[in-house]
Residue frames as a rotation matrix with the C-alpha (Angstrom) as fourth column:
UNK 1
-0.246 0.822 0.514 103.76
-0.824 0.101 -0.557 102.73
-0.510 -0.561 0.652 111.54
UNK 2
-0.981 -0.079 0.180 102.73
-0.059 0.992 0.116 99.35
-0.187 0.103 -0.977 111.02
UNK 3
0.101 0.954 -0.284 98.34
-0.993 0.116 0.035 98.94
0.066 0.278 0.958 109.81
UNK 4
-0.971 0.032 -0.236 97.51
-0.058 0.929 0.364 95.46
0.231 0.368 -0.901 110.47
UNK 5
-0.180 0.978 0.104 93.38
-0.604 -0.026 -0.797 95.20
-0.777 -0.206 0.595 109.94
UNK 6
0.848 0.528 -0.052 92.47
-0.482 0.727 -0.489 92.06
-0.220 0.440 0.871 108.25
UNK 7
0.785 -0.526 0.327 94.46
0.433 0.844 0.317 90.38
-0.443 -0.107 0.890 106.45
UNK 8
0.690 -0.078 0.720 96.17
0.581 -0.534 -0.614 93.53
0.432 0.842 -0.323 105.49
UNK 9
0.485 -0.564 -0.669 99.44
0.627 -0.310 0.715 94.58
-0.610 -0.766 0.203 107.07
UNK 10
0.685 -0.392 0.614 100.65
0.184 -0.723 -0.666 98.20
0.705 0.569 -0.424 105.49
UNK 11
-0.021 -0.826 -0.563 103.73
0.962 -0.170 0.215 100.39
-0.273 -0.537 0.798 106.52
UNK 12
0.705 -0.135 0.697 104.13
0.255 -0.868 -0.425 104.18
0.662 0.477 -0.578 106.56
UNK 13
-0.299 -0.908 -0.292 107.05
0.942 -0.233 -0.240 106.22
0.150 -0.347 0.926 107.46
UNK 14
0.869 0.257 0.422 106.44
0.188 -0.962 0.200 110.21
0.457 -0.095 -0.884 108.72
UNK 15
0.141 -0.261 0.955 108.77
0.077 -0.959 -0.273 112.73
0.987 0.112 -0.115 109.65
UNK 16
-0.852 -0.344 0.395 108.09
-0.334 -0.224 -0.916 113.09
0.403 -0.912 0.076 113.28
UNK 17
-0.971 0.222 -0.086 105.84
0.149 0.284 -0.947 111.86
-0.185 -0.933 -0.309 116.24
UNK 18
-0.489 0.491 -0.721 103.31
-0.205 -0.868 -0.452 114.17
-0.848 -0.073 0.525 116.21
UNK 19
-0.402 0.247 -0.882 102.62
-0.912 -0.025 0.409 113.09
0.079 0.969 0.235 112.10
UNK 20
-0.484 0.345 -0.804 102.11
0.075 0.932 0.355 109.19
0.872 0.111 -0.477 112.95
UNK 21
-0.646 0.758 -0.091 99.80
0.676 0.512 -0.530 109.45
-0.355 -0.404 -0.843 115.58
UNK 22
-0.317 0.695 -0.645 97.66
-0.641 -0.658 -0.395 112.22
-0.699 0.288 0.654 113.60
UNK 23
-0.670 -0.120 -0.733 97.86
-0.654 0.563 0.505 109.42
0.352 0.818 -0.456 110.91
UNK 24
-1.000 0.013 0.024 97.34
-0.005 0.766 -0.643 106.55
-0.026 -0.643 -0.766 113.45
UNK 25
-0.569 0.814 -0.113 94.18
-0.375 -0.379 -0.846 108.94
-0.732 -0.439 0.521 114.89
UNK 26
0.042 0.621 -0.783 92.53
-0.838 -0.404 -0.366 108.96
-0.544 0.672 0.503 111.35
UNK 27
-0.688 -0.043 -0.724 93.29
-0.285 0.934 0.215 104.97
0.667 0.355 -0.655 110.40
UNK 28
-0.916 0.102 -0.388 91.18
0.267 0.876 -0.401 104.09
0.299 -0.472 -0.829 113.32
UNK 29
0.039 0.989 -0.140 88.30
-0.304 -0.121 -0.945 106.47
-0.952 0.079 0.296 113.17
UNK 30
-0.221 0.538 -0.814 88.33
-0.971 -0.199 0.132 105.59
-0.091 0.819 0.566 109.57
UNK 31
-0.807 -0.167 -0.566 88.44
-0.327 0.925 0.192 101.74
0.492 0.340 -0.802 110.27
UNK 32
-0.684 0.700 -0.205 85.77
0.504 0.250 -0.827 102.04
-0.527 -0.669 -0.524 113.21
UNK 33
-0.495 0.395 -0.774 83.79
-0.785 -0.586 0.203 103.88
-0.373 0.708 0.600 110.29
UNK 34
-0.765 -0.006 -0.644 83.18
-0.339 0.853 0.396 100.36
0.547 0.521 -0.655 108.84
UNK 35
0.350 0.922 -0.164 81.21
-0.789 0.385 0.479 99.43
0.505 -0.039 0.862 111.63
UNK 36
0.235 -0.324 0.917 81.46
-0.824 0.433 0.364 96.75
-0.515 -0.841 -0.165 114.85
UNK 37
-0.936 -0.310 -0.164 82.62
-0.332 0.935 0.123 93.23
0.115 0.169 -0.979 114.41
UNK 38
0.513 0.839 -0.182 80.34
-0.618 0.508 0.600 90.17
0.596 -0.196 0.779 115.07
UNK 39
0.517 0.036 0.855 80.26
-0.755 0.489 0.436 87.72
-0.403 -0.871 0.280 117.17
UNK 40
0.322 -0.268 -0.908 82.25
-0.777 0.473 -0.415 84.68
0.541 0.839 -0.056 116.41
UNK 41
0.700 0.312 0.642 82.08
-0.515 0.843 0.152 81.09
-0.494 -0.437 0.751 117.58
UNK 42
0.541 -0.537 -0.647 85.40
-0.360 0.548 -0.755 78.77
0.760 0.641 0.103 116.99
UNK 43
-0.446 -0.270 -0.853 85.88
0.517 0.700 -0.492 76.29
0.730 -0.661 -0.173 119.97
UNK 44
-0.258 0.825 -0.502 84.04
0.870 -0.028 -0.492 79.01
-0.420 -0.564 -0.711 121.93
UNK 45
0.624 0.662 0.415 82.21
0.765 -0.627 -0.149 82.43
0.162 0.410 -0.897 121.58
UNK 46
-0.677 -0.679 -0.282 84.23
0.723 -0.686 -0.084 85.48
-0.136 -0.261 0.956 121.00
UNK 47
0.621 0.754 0.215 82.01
0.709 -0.423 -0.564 88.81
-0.335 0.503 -0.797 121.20
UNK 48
0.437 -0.511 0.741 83.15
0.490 -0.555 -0.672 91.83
0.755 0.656 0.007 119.35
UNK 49
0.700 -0.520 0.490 84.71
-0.710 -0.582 0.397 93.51
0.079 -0.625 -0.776 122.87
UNK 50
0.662 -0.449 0.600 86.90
0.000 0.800 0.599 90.16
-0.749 -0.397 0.530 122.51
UNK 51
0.481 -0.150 0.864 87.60
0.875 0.134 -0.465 90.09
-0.046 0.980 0.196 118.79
UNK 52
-0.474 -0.755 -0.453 90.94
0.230 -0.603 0.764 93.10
-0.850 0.258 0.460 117.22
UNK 53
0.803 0.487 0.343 89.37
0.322 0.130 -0.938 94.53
-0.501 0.864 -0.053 114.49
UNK 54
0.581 -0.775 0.247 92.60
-0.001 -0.304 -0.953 96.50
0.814 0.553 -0.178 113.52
UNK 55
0.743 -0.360 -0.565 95.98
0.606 0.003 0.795 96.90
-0.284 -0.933 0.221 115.18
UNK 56
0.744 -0.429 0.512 97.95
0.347 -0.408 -0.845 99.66
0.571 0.806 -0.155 114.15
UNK 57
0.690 -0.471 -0.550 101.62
0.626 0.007 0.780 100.23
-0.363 -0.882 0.300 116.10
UNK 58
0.709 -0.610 0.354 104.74
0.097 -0.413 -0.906 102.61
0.698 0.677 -0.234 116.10
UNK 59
0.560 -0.803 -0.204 107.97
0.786 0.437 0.437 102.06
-0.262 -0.405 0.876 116.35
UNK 60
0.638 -0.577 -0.511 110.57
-0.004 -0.665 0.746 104.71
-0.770 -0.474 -0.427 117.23
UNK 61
0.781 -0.624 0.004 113.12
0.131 0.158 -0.979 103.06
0.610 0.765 0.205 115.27
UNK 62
-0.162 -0.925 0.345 116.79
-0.817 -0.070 -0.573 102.57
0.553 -0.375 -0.744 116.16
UNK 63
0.006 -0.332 -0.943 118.37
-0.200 0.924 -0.327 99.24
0.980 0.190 -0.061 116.87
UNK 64
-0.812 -0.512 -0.280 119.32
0.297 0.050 -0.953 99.81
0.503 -0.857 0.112 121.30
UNK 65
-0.912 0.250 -0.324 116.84
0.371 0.171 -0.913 102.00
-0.173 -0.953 -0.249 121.79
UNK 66
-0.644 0.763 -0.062 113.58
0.163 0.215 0.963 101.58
0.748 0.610 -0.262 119.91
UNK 67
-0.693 0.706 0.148 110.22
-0.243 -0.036 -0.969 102.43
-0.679 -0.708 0.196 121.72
UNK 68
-0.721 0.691 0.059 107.13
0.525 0.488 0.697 100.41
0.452 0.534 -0.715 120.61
UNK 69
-0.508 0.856 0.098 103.69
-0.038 0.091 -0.995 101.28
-0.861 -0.509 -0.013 121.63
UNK 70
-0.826 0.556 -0.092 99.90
-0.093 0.027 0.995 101.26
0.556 0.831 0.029 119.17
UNK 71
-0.568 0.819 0.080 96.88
-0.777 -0.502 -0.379 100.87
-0.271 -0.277 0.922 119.45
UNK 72
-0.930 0.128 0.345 94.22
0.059 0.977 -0.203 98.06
-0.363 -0.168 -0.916 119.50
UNK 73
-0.427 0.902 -0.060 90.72
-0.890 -0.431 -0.149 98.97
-0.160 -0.010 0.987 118.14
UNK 74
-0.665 0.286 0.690 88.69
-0.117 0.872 -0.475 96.29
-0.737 -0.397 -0.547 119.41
UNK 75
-0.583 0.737 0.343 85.56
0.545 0.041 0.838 94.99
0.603 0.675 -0.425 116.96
UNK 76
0.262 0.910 -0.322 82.97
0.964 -0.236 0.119 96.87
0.032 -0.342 -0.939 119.50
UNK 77
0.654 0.396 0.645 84.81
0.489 -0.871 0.040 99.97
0.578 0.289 -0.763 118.76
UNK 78
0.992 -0.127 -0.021 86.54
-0.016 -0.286 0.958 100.46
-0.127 -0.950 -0.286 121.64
UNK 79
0.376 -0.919 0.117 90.66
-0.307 -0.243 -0.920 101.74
0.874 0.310 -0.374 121.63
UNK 80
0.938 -0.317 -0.140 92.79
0.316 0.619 0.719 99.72
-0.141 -0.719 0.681 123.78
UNK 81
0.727 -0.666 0.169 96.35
-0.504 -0.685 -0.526 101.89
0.466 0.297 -0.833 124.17
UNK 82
0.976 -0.213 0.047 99.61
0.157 0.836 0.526 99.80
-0.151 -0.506 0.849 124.57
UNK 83
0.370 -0.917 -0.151 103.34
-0.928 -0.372 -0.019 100.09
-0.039 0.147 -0.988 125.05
UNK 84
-0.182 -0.651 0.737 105.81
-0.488 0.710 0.507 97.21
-0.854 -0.267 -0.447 124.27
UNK 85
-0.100 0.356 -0.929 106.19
-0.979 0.131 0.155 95.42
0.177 0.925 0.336 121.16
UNK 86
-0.400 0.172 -0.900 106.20
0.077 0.985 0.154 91.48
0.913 -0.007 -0.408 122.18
UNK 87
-0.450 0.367 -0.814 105.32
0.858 0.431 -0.279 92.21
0.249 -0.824 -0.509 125.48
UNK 88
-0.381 0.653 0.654 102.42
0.387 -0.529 0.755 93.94
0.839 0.541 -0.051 125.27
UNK 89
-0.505 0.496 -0.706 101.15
0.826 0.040 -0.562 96.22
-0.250 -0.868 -0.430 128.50
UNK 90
0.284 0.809 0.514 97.74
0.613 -0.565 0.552 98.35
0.737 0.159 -0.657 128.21
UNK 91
-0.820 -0.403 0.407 98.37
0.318 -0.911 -0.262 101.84
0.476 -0.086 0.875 129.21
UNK 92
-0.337 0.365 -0.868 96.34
0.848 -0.283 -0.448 103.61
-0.409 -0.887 -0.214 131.85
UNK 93
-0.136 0.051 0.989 94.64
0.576 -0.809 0.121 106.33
0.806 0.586 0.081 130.77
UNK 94
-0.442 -0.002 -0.897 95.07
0.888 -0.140 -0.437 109.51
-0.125 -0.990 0.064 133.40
UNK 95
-0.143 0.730 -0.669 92.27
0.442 -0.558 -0.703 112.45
-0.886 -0.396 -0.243 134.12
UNK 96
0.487 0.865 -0.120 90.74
-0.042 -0.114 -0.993 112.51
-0.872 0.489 -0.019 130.69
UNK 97
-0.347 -0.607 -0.715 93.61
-0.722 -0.313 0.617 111.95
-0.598 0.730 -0.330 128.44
UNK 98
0.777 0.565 0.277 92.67
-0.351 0.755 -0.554 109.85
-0.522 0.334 0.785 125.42
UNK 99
0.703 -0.551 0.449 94.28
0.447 0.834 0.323 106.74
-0.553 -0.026 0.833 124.52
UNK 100
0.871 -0.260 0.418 95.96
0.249 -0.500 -0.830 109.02
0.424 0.826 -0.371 121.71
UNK 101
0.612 -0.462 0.642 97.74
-0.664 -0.741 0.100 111.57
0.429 -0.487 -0.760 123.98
UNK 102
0.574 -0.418 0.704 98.97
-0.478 0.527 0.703 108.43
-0.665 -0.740 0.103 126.18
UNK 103
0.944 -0.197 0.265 100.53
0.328 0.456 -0.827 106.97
0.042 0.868 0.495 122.87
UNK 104
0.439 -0.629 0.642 102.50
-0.373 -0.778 -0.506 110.24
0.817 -0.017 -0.576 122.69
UNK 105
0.796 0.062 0.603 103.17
-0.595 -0.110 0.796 110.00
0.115 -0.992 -0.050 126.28
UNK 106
0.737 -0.341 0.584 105.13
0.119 0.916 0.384 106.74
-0.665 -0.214 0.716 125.77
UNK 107
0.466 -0.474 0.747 106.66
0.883 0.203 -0.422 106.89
0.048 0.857 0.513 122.56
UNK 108
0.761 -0.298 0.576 108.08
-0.040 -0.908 -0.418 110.24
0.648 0.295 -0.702 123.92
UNK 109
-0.439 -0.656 -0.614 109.63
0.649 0.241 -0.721 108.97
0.621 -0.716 0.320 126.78
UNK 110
-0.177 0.425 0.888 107.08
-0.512 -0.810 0.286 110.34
0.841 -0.404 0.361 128.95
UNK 111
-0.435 0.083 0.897 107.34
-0.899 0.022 -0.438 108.10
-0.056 -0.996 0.065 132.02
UNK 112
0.125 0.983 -0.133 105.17
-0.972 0.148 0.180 105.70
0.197 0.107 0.975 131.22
């Protein structure tokens, strides 16, 4: 798993699936713990539903066939689930799963 949330970009390694997004879960309520972004004004206005406060991603591993996906937590709080590692495509959440579960979903080869 990859932690990029400032200018801080960590790495952890786990065991199995299941361990890095229980991890994942608990990096991003503890980063949305901190509290929303501001606003921010540089050529134009970004508000905090515009503005990444953290991005934290995992990667399968393996060289052919590697599956990417993570997780966006926007500055207003808000979790933006995603699959692809340069080309990035926001995940659908379906009939009440949360962005978590759809993580899984992907990064299991669940269709997605």
């Amino acid at each position: 798993m990859t932690i990029r949330h400032g200018p801080e970009v960590r790495r952890e390694r786990f065991d199995s699936l299941d361990d890095a997004i229980g991890a994942l879960r608990s990096h991003v309520e503890a980063i949305r713990s901190e509290g929303p972004l501001d606003s921010l004004s540089a050529l134009r206005d970004f508000d905090p539903s515009q503005r990444v406060h953290a991005r934290l991603e995992i990667s399968t591993g393996g060289l052919l066939h590697s599956r990417d996906a993570g997780i966006d937590l926007m500055g207003d709080g808000s979790v933006i689930p995603y699959t692809g590692a340069v080309r990035r495509k926001e995940l659908e959440l379906r009939g009440g799963e949360s962005p978590f579960d759809a993580l899984g979903q992907a990064l299991s080869g669940g269709g997605r």
